[in-house]
C-alpha positions as CSV (number, residue, x, y, z in Angstrom):
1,X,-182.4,208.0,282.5
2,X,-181.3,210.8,280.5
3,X,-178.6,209.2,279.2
4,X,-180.2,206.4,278.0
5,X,-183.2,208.6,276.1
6,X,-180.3,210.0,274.4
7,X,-180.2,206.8,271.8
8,X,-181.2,206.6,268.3
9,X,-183.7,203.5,268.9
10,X,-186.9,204.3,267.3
11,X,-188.7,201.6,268.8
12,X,-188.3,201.0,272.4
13,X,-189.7,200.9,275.8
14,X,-188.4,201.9,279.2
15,X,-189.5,200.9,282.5
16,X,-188.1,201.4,285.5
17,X,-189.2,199.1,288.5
18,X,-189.3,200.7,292.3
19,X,-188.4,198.2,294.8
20,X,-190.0,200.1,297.6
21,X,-187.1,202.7,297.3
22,X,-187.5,205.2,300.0
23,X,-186.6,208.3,298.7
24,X,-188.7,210.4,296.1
25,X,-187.7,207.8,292.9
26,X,-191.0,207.1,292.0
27,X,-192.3,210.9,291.9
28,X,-189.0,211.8,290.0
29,X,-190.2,208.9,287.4
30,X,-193.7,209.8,286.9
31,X,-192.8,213.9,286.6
32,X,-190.4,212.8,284.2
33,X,-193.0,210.9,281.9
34,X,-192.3,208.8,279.3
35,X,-191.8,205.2,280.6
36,X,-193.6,202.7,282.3
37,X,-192.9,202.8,286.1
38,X,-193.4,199.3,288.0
39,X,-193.7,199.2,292.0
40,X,-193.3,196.1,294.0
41,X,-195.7,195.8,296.8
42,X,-192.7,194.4,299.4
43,X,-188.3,195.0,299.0
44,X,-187.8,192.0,297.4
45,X,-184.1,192.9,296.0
46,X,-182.6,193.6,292.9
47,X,-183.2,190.1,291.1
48,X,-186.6,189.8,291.7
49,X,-187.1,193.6,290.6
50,X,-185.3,193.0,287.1
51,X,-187.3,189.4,286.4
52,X,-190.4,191.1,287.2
53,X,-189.4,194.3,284.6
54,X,-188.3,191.5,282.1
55,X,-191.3,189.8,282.1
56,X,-193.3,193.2,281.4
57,X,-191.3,194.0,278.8
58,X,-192.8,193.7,275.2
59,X,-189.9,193.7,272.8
60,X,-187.4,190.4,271.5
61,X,-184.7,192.5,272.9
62,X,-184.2,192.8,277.0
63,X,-181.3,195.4,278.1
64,X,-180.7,195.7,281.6
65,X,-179.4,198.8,283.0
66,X,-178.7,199.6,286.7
67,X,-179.3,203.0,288.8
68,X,-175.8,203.8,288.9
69,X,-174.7,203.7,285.5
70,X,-174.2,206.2,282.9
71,X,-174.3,205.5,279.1
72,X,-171.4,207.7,276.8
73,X,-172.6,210.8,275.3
74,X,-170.0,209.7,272.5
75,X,-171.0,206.5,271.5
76,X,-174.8,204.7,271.3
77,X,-174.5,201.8,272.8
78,X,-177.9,200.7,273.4
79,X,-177.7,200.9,269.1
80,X,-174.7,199.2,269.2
81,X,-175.8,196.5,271.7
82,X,-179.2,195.9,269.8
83,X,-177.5,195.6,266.4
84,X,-175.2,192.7,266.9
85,X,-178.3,191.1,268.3
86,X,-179.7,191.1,265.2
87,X,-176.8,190.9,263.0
88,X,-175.4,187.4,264.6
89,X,-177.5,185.3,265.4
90,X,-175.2,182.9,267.3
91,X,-174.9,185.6,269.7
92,X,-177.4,185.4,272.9
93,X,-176.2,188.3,274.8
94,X,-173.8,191.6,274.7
95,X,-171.9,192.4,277.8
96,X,-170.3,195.9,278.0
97,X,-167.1,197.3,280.1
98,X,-167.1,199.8,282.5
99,X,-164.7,202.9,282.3
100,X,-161.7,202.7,284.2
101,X,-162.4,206.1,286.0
102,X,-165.1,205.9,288.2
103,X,-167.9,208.4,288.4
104,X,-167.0,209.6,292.0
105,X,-163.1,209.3,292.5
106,X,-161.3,207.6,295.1
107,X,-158.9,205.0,296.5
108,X,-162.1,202.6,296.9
109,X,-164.0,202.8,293.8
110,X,-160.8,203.1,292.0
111,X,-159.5,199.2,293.3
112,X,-162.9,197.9,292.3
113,X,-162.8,199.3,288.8
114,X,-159.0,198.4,288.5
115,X,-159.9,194.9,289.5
116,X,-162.7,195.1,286.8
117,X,-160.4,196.5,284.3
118,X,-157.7,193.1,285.2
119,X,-160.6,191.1,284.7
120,X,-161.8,191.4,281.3
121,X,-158.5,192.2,280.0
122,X,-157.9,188.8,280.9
123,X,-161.2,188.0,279.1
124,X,-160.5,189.9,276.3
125,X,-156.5,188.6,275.8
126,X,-155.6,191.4,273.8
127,X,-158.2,190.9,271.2
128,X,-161.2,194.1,270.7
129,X,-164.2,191.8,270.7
130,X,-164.6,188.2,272.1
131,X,-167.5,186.3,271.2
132,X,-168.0,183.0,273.0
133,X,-168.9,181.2,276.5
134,X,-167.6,184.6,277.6
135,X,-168.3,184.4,281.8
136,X,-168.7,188.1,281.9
137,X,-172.6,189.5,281.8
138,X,-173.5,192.1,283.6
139,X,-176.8,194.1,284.6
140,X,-174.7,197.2,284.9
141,X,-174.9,197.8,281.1
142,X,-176.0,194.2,279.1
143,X,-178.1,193.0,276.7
144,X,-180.0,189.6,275.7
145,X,-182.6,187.9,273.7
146,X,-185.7,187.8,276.0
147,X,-185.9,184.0,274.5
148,X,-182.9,183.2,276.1
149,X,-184.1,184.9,279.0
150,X,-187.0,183.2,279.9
151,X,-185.8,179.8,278.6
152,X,-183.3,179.8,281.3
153,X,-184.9,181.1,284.4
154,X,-184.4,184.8,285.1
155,X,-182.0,185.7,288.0
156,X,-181.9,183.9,290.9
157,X,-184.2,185.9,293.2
158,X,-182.1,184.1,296.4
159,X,-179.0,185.6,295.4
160,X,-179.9,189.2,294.6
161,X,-178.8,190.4,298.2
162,X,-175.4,188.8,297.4
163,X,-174.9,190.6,294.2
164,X,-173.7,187.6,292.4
165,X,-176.9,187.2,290.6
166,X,-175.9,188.7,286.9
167,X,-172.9,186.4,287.2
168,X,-174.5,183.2,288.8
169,X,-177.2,183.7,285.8
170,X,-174.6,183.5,282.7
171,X,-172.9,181.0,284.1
172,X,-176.0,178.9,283.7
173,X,-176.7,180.5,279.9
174,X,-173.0,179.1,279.5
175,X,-174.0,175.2,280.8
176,X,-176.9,175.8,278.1
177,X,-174.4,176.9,275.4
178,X,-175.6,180.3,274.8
179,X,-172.6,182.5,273.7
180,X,-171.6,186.5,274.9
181,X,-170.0,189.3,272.9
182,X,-167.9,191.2,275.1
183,X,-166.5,194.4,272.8
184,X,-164.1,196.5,274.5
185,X,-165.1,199.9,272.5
186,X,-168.5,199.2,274.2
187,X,-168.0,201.1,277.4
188,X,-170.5,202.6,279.9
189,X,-169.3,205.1,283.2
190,X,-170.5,203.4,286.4
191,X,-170.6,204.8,289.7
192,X,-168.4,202.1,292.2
193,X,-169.0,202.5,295.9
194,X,-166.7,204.8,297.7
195,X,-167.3,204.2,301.1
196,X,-165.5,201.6,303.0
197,X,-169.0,200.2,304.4
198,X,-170.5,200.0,301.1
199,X,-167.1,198.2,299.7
200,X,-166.8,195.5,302.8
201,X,-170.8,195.0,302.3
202,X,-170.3,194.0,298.4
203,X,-166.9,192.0,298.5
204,X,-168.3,190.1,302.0
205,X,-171.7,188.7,300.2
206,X,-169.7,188.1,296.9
207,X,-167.5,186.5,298.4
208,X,-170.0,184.3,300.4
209,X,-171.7,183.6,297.4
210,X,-169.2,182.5,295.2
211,X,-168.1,179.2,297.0
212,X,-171.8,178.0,296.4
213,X,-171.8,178.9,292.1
214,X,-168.1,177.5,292.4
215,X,-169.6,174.0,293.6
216,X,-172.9,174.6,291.5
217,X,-171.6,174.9,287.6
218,X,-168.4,173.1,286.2
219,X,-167.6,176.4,284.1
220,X,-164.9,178.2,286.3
221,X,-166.7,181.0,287.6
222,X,-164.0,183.5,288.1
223,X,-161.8,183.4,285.4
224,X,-160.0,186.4,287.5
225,X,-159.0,185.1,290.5
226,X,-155.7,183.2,288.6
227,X,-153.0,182.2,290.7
228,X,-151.3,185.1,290.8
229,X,-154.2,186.8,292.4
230,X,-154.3,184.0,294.9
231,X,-151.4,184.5,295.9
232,X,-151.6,188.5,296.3
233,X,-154.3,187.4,298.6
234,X,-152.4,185.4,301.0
235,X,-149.7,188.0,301.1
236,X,-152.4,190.5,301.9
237,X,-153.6,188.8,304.2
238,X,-150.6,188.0,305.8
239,X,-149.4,191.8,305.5
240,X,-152.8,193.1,307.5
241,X,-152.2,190.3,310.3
242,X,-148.2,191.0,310.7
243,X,-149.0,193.0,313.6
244,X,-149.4,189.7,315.7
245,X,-145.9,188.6,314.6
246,X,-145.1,191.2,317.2
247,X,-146.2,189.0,319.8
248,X,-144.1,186.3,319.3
249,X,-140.8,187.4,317.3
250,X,-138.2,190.2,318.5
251,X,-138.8,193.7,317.1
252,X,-136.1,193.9,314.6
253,X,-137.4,189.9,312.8
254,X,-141.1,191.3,313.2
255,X,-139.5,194.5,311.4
256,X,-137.7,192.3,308.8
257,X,-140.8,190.2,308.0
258,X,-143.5,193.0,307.6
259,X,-140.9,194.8,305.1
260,X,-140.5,191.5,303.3
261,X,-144.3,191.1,303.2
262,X,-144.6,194.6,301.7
263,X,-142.4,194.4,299.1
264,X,-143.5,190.8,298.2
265,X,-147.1,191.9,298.0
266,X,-146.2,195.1,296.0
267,X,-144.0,193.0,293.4
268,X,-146.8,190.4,293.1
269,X,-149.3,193.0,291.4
270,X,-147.4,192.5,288.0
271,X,-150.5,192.9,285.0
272,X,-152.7,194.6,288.0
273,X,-149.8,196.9,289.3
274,X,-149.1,198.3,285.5
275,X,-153.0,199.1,285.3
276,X,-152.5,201.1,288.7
277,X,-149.7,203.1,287.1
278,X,-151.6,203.4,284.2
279,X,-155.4,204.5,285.5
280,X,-155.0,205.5,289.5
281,X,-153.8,209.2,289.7
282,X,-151.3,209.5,292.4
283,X,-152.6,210.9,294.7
284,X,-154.5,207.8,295.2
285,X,-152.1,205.2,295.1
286,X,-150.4,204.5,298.0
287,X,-154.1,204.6,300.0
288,X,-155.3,201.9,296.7
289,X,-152.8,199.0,298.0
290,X,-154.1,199.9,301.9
291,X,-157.3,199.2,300.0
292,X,-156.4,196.3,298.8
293,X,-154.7,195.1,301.8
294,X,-157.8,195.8,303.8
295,X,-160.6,194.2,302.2
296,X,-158.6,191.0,301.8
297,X,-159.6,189.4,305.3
298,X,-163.3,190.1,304.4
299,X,-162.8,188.8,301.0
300,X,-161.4,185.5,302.5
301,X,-163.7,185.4,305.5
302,X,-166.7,185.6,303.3
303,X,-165.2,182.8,301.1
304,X,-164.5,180.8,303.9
305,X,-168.4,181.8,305.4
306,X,-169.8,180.1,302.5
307,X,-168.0,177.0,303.0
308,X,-168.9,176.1,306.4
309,X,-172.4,177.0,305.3
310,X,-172.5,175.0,302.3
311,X,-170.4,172.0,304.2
312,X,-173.4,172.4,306.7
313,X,-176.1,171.9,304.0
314,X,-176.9,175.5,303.4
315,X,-178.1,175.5,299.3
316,X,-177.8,179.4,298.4
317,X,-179.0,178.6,294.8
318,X,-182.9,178.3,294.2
319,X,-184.4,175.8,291.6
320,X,-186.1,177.1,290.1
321,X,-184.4,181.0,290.1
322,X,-187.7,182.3,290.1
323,X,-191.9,181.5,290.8
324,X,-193.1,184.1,288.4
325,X,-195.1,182.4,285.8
326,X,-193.7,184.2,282.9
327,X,-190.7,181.5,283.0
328,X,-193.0,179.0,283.2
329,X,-195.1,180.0,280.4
């Protein structure tokens, strides 16, 4: 919060909505004065929180900010944000990066901020600032027109346990035709999770959730996963279950195959690998491709999860997103 107080704004308003948090948040909020402070009367998750904060909100300007983000002392990007808002007025949202280095430092938060970092450079394509049916908004650091906002819906409260929801949401701004500017000089610090729970939680519910947006909006949804990361995947995959080659081939093949698996899998990184070279200190290299190699199965088993659910009539996506009557209004 006190990063975000250090801006230049004149006129704005922060509130900060409690969604039954059990530790002392909403005493640290109300000692710290200042802002309005919202309190849900049940958990209701993260996309119900931010729709009920947006539609509380009394500016033309929503910027959505999450716990775990902290905005550059150098730079004022909630200016920033806000002026090409009202500069072009093609432009429906701003969507900002996330620093290579994560708050806390390790192998785990370091192969979710590389893979962030492999993403929008593939966004990006070498240019500083894309401005388009950019599939990249996110509620760690973004801003849009509370217009656009309401007119399509809000998140969809059904999907904020999956932690899809920010991405789910543009997608549906991009079927409408709204268009994102994604600067690369507008970068925020972001605290990734660093546990291996906390990793496997995020990456399994993604993952469950993206085969339903996949079959939901024609707009390719991951604009990531190409098919060299597809096939890093499978190699992954197949590197973590070598173990029951042993079973079945002699000692010195299962030997020969798991070294060919390894090498394979390490030669397939190619853009990815030079951003590891480039960003992970070494001392957490080698345990970044274990990493990698390790959240693979859940990353497919969550995939595959959410196409037996869907093939079974499951419908993750809720129409509309939300009940609250301010997108009705």
């Amino acid at each position: 919060m006190r990063s975000i107080r250090r801006t230049a704004l004149a006129d704005y308003e922060l509130i900060v909505v409690d969604d039954c948090s059990t530790d002392n948040t909403a005493a640290l909020i109300r000692q710290a004065g200042g802002q309005t402070l919202i309190r849900l009367p049940q958990r209701s998750g993260p996309s119900r929180a931010r729709n009920v904060g947006a539609s509380r909100a009394r500016g033309d300007i929503l910027v959505f900010v999450d716990a775990d983000v902290i905005l550059p002392e150098q730079a004022d990007l909630l200016k920033e944000m806000c002026a090409v808002l009202r500069d072009c007025a093609e432009v429906s949202g701003v969507a900002t990066l996330s620093d290579v280095r994560p708050v806390v430092e390790n192998a785990i938060a370091y192969n979710n901020s590389i893979y962030q970092k492999y993403y929008a450079e593939r966004l990006l394509a070498g240019k500083e600032r894309v401005v388009g049916r950019v599939p990249f908004f996110s509620t760690r650091l973004g801003a849009i027109r509370k217009n656009i906002f309401q007119a399509s819906g809000g998140f969809d409260e059904n999907l904020g346990w999956y932690m899809t929801e920010d991405g789910e949401f543009w997608l549906r701004c991009c079927e409408r035709g709204y268009v994102l500017c994604l600067d690369r000089s507008f970068v925020h610090y972001h605290r990734y999770p660093f546990t291996f729970r906390k990793y496997i939680r995020s990456y399994l519910r993604a993952a469950y959730s993206r085969y339903f947006i996949g079959k939901t909006y024609r707009t390719r949804h991951d604009p990531s996963v190409s098919a060299a990361e597809r096939v890093r995947r499978l190699l992954a995959f197949s590197l973590f279950c070598w173990p029951l080659s042993q079973w079945w081939l002699s000692p010195s093949a299962a030997a020969t195959l798991g070294f060919g698996l390894l090498i394979a899998l390490y030669c397939s990184f190619g853009k990815m690998g030079a951003l590891v070279r480039a960003h992970v200190p070494r001392k957490y290299r080698a345990a970044w491709y274990a990493v990698y190699v390790f959240i693979t199965p859940y990353i497919i088993g969550g995939y595959c999860a959410g196409l037996i659910a869907y093939w079974r009539g499951k419908r993750l996506l809720r129409q509309p997103p939300s009940d609250l009557d301010f997108f009705s209004a």
